[in-house]
N, C-alpha and C positions, 0 to 999 in steps of 0.2 A: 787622576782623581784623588781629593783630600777625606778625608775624615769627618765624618758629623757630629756634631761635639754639642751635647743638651746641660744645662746649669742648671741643675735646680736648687732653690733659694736665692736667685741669680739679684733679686732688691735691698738683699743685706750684708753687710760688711765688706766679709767676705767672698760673698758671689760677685759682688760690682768688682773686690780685686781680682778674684777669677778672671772675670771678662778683661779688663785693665793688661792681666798676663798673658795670655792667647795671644793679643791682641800685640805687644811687645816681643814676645818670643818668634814671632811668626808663624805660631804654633799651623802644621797643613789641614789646616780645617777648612772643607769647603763651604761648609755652614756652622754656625754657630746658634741657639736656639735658647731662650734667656725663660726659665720655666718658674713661677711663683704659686702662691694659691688665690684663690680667686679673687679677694680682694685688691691684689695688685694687679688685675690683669689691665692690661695696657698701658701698663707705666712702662716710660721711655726710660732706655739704659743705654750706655756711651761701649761701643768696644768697636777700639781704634777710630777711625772716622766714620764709623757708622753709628746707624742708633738705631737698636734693636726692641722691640716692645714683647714686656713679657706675657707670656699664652699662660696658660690655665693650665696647672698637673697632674689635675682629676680625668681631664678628656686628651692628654695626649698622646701619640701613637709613638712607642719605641723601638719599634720594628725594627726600622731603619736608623737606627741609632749604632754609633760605634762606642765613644764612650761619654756618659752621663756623671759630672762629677758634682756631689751634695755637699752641699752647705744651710742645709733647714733644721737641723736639729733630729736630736736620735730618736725622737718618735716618729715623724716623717722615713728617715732611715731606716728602721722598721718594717715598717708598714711597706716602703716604696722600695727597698734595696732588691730585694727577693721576687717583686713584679721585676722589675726594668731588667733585673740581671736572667730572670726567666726569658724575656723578650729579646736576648742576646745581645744586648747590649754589656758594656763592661763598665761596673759599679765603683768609681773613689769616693771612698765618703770620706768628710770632715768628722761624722760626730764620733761619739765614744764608744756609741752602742756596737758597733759590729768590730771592736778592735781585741776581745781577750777572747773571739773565739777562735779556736784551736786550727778550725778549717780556711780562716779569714786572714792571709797573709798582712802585718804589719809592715808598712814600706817606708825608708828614709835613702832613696838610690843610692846618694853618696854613702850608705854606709852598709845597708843588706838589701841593693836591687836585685847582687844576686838569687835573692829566694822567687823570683820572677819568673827564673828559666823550666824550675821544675814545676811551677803556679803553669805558667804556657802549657806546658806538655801533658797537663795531666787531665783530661776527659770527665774526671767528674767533679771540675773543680765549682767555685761555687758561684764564682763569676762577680766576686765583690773583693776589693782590696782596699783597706782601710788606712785612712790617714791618722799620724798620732797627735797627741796633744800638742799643742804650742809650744810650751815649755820645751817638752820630752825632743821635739824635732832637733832645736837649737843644741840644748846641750848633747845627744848624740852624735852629730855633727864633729862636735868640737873632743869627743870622748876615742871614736872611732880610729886616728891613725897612734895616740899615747897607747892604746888599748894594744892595739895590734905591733905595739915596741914592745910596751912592757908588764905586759899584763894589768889591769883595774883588778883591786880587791874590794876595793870602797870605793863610795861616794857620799858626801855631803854636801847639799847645795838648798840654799837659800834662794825662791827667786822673787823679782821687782817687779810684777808684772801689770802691765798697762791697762786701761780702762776695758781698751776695745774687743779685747778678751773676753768679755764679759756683754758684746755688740753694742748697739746701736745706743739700748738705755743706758750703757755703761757712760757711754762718751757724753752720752745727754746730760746726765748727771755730777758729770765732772763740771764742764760744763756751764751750765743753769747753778750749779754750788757757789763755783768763783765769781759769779758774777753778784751772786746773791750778797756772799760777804761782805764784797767792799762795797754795796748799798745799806750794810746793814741786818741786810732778811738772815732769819735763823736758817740754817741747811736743814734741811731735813731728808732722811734717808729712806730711799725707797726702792732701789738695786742693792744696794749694798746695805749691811748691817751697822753699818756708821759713817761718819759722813767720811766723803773721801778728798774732798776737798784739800787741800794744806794737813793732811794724815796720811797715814799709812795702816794698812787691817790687815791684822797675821789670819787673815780666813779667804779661803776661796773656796767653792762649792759647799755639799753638806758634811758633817762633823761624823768620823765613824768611831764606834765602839773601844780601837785602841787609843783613843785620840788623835790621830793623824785626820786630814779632810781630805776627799775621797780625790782632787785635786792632787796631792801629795801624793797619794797610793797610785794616782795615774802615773805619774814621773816614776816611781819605784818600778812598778809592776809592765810598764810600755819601755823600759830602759832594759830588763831584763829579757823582754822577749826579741826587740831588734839588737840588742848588741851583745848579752851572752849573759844567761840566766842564773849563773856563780857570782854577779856582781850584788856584792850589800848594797843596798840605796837608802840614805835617809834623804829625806827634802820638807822644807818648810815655807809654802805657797802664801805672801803675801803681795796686795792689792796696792799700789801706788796712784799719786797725784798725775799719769804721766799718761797724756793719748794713745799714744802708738807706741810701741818697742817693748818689748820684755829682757831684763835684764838678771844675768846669775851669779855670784857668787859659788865658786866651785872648790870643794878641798878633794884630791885625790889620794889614795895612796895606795902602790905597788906593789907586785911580788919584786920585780925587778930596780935595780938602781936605772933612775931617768934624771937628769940636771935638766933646769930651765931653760939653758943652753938649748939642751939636745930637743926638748919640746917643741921650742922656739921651733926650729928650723921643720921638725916636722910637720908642724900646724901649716906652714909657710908656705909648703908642698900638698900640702893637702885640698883637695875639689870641694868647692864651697864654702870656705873659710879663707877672709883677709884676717892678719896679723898685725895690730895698729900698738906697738906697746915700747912708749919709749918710757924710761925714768925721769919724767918731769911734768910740768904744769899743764893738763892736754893731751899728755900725750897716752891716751886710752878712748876706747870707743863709749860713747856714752846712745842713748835711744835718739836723742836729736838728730845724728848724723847718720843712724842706718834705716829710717823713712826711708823708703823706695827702693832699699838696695837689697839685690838678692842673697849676700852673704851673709853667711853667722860669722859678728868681729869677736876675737882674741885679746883680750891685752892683761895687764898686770900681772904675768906670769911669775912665780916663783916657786922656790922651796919654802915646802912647810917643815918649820924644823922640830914640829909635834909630834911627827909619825916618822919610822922608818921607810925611806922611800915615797917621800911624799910630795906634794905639787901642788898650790893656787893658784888658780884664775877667775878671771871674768869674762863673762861673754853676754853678747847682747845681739841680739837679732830683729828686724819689720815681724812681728806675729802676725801680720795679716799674710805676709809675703810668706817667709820661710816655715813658718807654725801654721801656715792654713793652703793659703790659695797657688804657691810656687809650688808647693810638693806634693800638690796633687797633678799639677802641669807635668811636673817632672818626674811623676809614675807613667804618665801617660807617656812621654815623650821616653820613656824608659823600654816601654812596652813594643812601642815602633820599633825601635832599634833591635830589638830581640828579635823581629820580624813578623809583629800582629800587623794584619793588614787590613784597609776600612773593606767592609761588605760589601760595597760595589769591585772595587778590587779582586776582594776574596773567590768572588762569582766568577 
């Protein structure tokens, strides 16, 4: 017997990639259960060669539910994480909302699954495990086996980040922009703060008091809690002309000596990271080519010879895939492995 596996937000972006990855992984789901609000109910969604029509979230029963993973957005999350995880079921959410609390394990497997083992064992745990930001997933990834060479003191990164980040109206917008251009029509902005068409906006979410966007403060403050809370973090979260992929710009710098060399080869060896970085025309990963692919790429590796002990890269990763919908598959499928077992099972 598999697993009962419930989406909810299962009509947007990221819940259609959800379903997409179950779907491909061969995730042992003996059911799959595609959950919207009621305006979507009945809409036909694709996972693997079936096609599943979503039910209604207000009347649904999660009793028998193993695990429920959200992509509706943090008030939904809210509102529904604390029912469904009541209902015994086990809660991954996408949104932001349940990620700085203390009780609410932050997960990126390949880099702190182990905080899983003691989340298993512990009886009053709270039964919701939160997924981090798009951004935060990718570059942790890619942070994870340099960290554990040579220790991270800093970070600066810059990221590229694509429409769909931003869902459905992001990409509509893009979009309905381009096309408007080369007929002439003025863009006008109505996701975003200006047009995003043929530009770039150093703004993602809302503006906080130090000046950073609360965007920024997520990558600072979600970088600290899964990979080790003595790390400085600056970031500056701007919006690009590009559908899918988010893209970073990374400066490092160490307690310890690290050569690009020695990077290199680590990154190489490392789970969930391809290394694509030759010195010449191409030869780095750009957002075009990691559509659909489950890894965070590597490439332009160097020393920075600014800092003592220092290091640039770029890294680029699918945000639907690795920044949303893969790593919440890959809590779950984390979780198997440690020995959760579905409820009929369990019985």
């Amino acid at each position: 017997m598999g697993y009962r596996v419930a989406v909810v937000g299962a009509t947007g972006n990221v819940g259609r990639e959800v379903l997409n990855i179950l779907a491909e992984r061969k995730f042992p789901a003996d059911e799959v259960i595609a959950l919207a609000s009621s305006r979507s109910i009945g809409k036909e969604l694709s996972y693997g060669d079936k096609i599943l029509k979503a039910k209604d979230l207000q009347h649904f029963d999660f009793s028998t539910v193993d695990f429920a993973i959200m992509s509706a957005g943090g008030s939904i999350s809210k509102e529904w994480g604390p029912r469904i995880a009541a209902a015994g079921a086990i809660v991954i959410d996408n949104s932001s909302f349940w990620r700085y609390h203390s009780d609410v394990p932050l997960v990126v497997p390949e880099v702190n699954g182990h905080v899983l083992d003691r989340w298993l064992a512990d009886p009053k745990r709270t039964g919701i495990i939160a997924n981090p930001n798009c951004s935060t997933a990718q570059l942790v990834v890619a942070l994870k086996p340099l960290h554990d060479a040579a220790t991270i003191k800093r970070v600066v990164v810059a990221t590229y980040q694509s429409v769909s980040g931003a869902g459905k109206e992001g990409v509509d917008e893009l979009w309905n922009q381009t096309k408007g251009i080369f007929v002439n029509d003025s863009p006008t902005p109505q996701k975003f703060s200006k047009q995003i068409a043929f530009n770039v906006i150093p703004h993602i979410d809302v503006f906080m008091e130090d000046g950073y966007t609360k965007e920024e403060w997520k990558v600072l403050a979600e970088t600290k809690k899964i990979l080790d809370p003595k790390i400085k973090v600056s970031c500056t979260a701007v919006r690009v002309p590009v559908f899918v992929g988010h893209s970073e710009a990374v400066n490092l710098e160490f307690e310890k000596p690290i050569s690009a060399d020695e990077a290199r080869d680590l990154l190489r060896e490392a789970p969930g990271i391809s290394v694509l970085d030759k010195r010449e025309a191409g030869g780095y990963a750009t957002p075009v080519e990691t559509v659909g692919e489950y890894d965070t790429y590597v490439s332009r590796i160097r020393e920075d010879v600014t800092v003592e002990n220092g290091l640039a890269m770029w890294v680029v990763s699918d945000n639907l895939r690795k920044g949303a919908a893969l790593n919440t598959i890959q809590i779950a499928e984390t979780l198997i492995e440690k020995g959760y077992k579905a409820r009929a099972l369990a019985a």
